[in-house]
ROMARVEX-46748 format. One line per field, with one value per residue (C-alpha): residue in three letters; chain; x, z, y. Coordinates in steps of 0.05 Angstrom, whole numbers. Layout:
res <- [ALA  ...]
chain <- [A  ...]
xx <- [X  ...]
zz <- [Z  ...]
yy <- [Y  ...]
// end
This chain:
res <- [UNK  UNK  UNK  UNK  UNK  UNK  UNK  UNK  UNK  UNK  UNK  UNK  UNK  UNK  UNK  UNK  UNK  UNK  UNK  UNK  UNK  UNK  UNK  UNK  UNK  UNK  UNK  UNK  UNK  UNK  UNK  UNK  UNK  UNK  UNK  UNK  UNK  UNK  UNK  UNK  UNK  UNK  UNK  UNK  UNK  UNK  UNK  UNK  UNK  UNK  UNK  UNK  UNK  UNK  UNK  UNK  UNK  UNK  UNK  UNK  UNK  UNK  UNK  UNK  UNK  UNK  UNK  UNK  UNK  UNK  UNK  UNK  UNK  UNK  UNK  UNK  UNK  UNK  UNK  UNK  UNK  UNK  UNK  UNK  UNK  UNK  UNK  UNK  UNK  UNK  UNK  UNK  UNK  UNK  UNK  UNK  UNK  UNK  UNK  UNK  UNK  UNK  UNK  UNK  UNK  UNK  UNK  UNK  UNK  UNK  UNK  UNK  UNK  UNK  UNK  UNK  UNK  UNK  UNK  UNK  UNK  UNK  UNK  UNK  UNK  UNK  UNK  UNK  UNK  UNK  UNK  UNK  UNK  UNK  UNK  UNK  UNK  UNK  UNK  UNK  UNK  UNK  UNK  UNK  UNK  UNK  UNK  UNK  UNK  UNK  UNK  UNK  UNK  UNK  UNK  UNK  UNK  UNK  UNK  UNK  UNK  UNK  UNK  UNK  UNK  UNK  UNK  UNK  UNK  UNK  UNK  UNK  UNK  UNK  UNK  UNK  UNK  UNK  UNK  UNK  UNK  UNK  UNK  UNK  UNK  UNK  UNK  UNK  UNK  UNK  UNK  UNK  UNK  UNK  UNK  UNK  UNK  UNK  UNK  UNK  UNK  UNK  UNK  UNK  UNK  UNK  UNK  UNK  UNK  UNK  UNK  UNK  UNK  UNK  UNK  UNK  UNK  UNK  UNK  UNK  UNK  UNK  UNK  UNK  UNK  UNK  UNK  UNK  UNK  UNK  UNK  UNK  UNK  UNK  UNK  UNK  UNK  UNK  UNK  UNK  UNK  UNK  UNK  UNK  UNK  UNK  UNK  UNK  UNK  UNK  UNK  UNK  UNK  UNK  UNK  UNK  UNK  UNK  UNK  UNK  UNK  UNK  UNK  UNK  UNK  UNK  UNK  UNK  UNK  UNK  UNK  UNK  UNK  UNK  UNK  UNK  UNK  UNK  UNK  UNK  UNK  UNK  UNK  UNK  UNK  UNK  UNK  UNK  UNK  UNK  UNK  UNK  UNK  UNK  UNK  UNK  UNK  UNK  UNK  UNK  UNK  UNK  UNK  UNK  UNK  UNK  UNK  UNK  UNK  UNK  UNK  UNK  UNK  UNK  UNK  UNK  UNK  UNK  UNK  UNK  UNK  UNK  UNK  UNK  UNK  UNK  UNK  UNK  UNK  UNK  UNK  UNK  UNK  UNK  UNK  UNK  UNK  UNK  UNK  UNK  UNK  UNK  UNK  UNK  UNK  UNK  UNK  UNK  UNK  UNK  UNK  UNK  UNK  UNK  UNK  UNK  UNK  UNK  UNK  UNK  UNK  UNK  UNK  UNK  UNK  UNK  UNK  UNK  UNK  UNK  UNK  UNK  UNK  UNK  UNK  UNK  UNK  UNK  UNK  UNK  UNK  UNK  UNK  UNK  UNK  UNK  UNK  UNK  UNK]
chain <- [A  A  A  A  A  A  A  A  A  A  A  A  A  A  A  A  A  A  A  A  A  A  A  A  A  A  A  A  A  A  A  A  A  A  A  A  A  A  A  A  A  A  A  A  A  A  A  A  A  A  A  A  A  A  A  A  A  A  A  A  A  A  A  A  A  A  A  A  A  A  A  A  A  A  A  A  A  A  A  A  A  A  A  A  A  A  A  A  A  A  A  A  A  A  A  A  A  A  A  A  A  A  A  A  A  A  A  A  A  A  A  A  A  A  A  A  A  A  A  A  A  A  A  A  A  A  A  A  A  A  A  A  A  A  A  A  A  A  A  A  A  A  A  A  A  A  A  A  A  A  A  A  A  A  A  A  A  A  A  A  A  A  A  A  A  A  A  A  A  A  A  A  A  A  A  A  A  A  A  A  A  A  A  A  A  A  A  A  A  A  A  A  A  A  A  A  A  A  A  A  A  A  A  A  A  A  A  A  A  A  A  A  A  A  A  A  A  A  A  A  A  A  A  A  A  A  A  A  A  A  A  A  A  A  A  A  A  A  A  A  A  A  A  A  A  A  A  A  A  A  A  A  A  A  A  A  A  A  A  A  A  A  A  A  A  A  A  A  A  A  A  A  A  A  A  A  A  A  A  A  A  A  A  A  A  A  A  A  A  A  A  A  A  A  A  A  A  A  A  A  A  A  A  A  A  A  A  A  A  A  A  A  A  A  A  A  A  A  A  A  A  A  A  A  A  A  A  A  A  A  A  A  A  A  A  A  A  A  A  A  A  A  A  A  A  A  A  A  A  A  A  A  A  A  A  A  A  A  A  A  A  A  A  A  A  A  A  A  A  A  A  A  A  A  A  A  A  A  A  A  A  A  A  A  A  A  A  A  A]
xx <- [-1041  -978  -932  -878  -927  -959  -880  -863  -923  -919  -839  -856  -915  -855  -797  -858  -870  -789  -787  -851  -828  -751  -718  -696  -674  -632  -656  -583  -622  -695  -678  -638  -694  -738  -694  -670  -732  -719  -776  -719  -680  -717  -749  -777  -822  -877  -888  -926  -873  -816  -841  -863  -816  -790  -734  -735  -699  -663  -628  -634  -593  -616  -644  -687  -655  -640  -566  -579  -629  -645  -649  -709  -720  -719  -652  -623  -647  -616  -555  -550  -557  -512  -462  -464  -436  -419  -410  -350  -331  -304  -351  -339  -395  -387  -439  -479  -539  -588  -555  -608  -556  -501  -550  -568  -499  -478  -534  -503  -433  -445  -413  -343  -348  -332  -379  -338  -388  -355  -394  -375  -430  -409  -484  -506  -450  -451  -537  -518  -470  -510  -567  -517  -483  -413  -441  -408  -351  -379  -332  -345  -307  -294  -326  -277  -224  -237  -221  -153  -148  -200  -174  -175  -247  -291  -336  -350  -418  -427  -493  -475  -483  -392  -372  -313  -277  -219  -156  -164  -227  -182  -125  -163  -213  -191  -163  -213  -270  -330  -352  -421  -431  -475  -439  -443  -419  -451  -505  -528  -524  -521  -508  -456  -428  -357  -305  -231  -188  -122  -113  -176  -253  -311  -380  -437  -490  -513  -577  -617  -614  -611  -565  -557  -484  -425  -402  -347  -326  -340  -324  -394  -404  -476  -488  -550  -581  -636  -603  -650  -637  -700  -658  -588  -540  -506  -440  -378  -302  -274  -323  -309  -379  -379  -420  -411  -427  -492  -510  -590  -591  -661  -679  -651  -692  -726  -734  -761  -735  -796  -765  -824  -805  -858  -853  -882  -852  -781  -740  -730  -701  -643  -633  -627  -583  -527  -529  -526  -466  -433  -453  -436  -378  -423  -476  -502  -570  -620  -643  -710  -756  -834  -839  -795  -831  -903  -888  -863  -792  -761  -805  -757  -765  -761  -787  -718  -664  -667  -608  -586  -524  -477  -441  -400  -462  -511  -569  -606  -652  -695  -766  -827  -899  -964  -996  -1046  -1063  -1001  -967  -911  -864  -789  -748  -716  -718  -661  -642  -596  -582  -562  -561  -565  -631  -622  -564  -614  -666  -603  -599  -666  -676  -615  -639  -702  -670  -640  -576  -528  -519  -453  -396  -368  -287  -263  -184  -137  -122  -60  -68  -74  -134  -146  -191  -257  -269  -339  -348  -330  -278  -294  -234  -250  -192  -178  -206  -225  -285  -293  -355  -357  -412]
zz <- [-513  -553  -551  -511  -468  -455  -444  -402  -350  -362  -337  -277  -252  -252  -220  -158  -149  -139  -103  -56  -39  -23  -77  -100  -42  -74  -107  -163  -182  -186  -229  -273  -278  -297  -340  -385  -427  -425  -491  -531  -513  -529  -600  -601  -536  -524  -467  -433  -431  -428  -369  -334  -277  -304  -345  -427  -477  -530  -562  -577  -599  -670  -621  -578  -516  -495  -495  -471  -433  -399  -322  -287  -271  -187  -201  -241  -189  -130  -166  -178  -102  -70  -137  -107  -170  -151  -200  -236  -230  -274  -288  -321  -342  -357  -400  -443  -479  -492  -472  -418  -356  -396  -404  -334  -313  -356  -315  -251  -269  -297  -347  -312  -314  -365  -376  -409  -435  -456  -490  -519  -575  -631  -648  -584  -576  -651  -636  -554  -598  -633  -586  -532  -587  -563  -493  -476  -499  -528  -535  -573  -533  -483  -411  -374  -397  -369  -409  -390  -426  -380  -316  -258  -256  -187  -200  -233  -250  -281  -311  -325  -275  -268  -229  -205  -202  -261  -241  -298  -261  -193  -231  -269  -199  -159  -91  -60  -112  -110  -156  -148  -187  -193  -174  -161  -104  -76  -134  -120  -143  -103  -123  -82  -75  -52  -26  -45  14  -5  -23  -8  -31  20  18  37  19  -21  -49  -81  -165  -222  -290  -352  -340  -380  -448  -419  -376  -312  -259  -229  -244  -250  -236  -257  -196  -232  -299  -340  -335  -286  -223  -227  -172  -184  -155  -153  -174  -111  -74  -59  -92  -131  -172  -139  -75  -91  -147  -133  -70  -86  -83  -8  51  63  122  144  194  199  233  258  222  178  124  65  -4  -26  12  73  21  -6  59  90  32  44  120  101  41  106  154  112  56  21  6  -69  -115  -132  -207  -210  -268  -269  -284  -221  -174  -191  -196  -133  -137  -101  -62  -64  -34  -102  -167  -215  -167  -84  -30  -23  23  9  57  27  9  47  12  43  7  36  36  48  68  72  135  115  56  25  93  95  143  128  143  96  67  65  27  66  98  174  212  149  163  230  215  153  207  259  199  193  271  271  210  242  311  268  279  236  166  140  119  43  42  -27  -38  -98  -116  -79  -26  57  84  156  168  200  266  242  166  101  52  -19  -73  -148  -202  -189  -116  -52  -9  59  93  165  214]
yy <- [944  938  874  915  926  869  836  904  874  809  815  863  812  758  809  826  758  735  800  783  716  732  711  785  832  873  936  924  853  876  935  886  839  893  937  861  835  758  744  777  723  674  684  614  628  670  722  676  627  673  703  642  615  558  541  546  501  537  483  397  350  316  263  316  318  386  419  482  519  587  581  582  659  641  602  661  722  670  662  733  758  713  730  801  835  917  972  969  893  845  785  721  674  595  578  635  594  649  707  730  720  760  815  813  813  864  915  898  911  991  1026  1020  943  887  824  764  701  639  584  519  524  567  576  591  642  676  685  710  753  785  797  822  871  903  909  841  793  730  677  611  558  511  540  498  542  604  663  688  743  782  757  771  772  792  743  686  654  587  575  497  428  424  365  402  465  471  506  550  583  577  618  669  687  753  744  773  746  694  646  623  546  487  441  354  322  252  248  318  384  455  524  544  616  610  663  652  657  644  574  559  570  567  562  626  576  517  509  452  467  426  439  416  382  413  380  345  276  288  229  209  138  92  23  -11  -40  -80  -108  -65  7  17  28  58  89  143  164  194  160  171  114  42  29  -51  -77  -141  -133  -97  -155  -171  -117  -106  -178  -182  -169  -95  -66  10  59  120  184  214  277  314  356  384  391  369  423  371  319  364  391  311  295  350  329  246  274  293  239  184  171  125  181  171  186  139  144  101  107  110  36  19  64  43  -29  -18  -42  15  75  133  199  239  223  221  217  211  206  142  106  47  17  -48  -95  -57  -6  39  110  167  150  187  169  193  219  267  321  351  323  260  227  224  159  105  44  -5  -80  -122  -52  -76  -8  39  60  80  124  155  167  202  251  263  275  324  365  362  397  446  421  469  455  429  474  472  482  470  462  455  368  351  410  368  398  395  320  345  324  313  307  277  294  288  274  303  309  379  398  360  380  381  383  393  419]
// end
């Protein structure tokens, strides 16, 4: 068996799998999948890898961390369907790293559309240039920008964690067109597909992701919860969150609300933490590291980052607990947290009764959208949210 070959199967083992399990349904994304060999992509990898479902890092810093990566392929093909690209549209994408998306996007669109890739890493862009050949504008520059020229674009994809939405994409997005973007609210990140109408941009759907944040300030904020790093809160600029009313939280009295609730796997956490974003204006992430959690300072829900509420002095994070094999029980765990863990555990028992999910509305900064009679508003530098349900 050749090497095309062997890639050729390799990619059509991974494009049945994403189609068996639900994450392709459209017949435009599977024959993109199929017809775009990602190995090309990624010289450094080999089919094994290329074709595995899990992200691949194409580029470090001198220090190692990485700068850019290509998407894992389920994040990609989800991205893709709820993008909805037709025949003949104009596509923008934020963020080109190895090309691959570009490629994909370029299949979608047809011969009567244009592909535009902007990326703030000349090196990334010249090699995405080069792979991608006339097919597709590759820009070198910065993603927050847009590209004007080429507006107005259909759709808009953004293949990089953004902690808000920039006017510029706003401005250069059809009337009619959808941007789908990973984007942070409350310590969190979802994909959201949203649909301009008029002055305003809401939500199809928002699912759990994680992104390599753009190259750029952003306004989350951290606070180091146990003086060394090993516990940090992470949240957004817009929250009456102090330093010195949490000082020593984790030294204060714990106490545990269990919700009776349980699940398998980490689905039930993202969906709990876009209800409590909602719920509760002091809705925030948890960063704990190894040492923390196995020396049993804090228990959190997720390894990395869990939900997490503030309210003044008061602490409170999503906690899970053993019941049986591969089984757990939701609730939380609170320091000094007075009701806080009873209102995690109200969450938990209204996900639980399928209660409906909140609803993403995204305006322009200094627009007055309506107050929700049940939600939260969120304030970034260039949008507010409002999530209602």
């Amino acid at each position: 068996m050749s090497a095309d070959d062997a890639a050729e199967r390799a990619r059509d083992r991974l494009v049945d799998r994403l189609r068996d399990e639900g994450t392709v349904e459209s017949p435009l994304v599977e024959k993109a999948l199929r017809a775009v060999p990602r190995h090309r992509f990624l010289p450094d990898a080999g089919v094994e890898e290329a074709y595995a479902d899990r992200p691949v890092v194409v580029k470090r810093s001198a220090g190692g961390a990485p700068l850019s990566s290509a998407s894992q392929p389920t994040i990609v093909a989800s991205m893709l369907e709820r993008l909805g690209v037709r025949p003949g549209d104009r596509v923008l994408e934020i963020g080109t790293g190895s090309g691959y998306t570009a490629a994909l996007l370029r299949e979608l669109a047809g011969a009567d559309g244009e592909v535009t890739t902007v990326d703030v890493d000349p090196d990334l862009a010249a090699a995405a240039r080069e792979r991608l050949g006339a097919a597709v504008t590759v820009m070198a520059a910065d993603g927050a920008a847009g590209h004007a020229a080429g507006a107005p674009y259909d759709r808009i994809i953004v293949t990089t964690g953004a902690w808000d939405v920039p006017p510029t994409w706003w401005d250069q997005l059809a009337d009619d067109g959808r941007i789908v973007v990973p984007l942070r609210w409350r310590g969190m990140t979802r994909s959201v597909a949203l649909d301009r109408d008029g002055d305003r941009l809401t939500a199809r759907s928002a699912i759990a992701c994680g992104f390599l944040p753009m190259r750029a300030a952003d306004g989350e904020r951290s606070l180091d919860l146990a003086g060394d790093g090993r516990v940090r809160l992470v949240h957004d600029e817009d929250q009456a969150i102090g330093a010195d009313a949490l000082a020593a939280v984790l030294d204060r009295p714990r106490a545990e609300t269990w919700s009776g609730v349980h699940v398998t796997g980490s689905d039930a956490v993202h969906a709990v933490w876009l209800r409590l974003a909602a719920a509760e204006p002091g809705t925030c992430a948890l960063a704990a590291r190894p040492a923390a959690i196995d020396g049993g300072l804090v228990s959190p829900a997720l390894p990395g980052t869990s939900p997490a509420v503030v309210d003044g002095p008061s602490l409170a994070y999503l906690a899970t607990r053993p019941i049986g094999p591969d089984l757990a029980e939701l609730g939380a765990i609170g320091h000094d947290s007075g009701d806080l863990t009873d209102r995690m555990a109200d969450q938990i028992a209204l996900w639980h009764e399928a209660a409906p999910a909140p609803v993403l509305t995204v305006y322009r900064a200094g627009a007055a959208p309506p107050k929700p009679e049940r939600g939260t508003v969120v304030r970034k530098r260039h949008t507010t949210l409002v999530l209602s349900w």
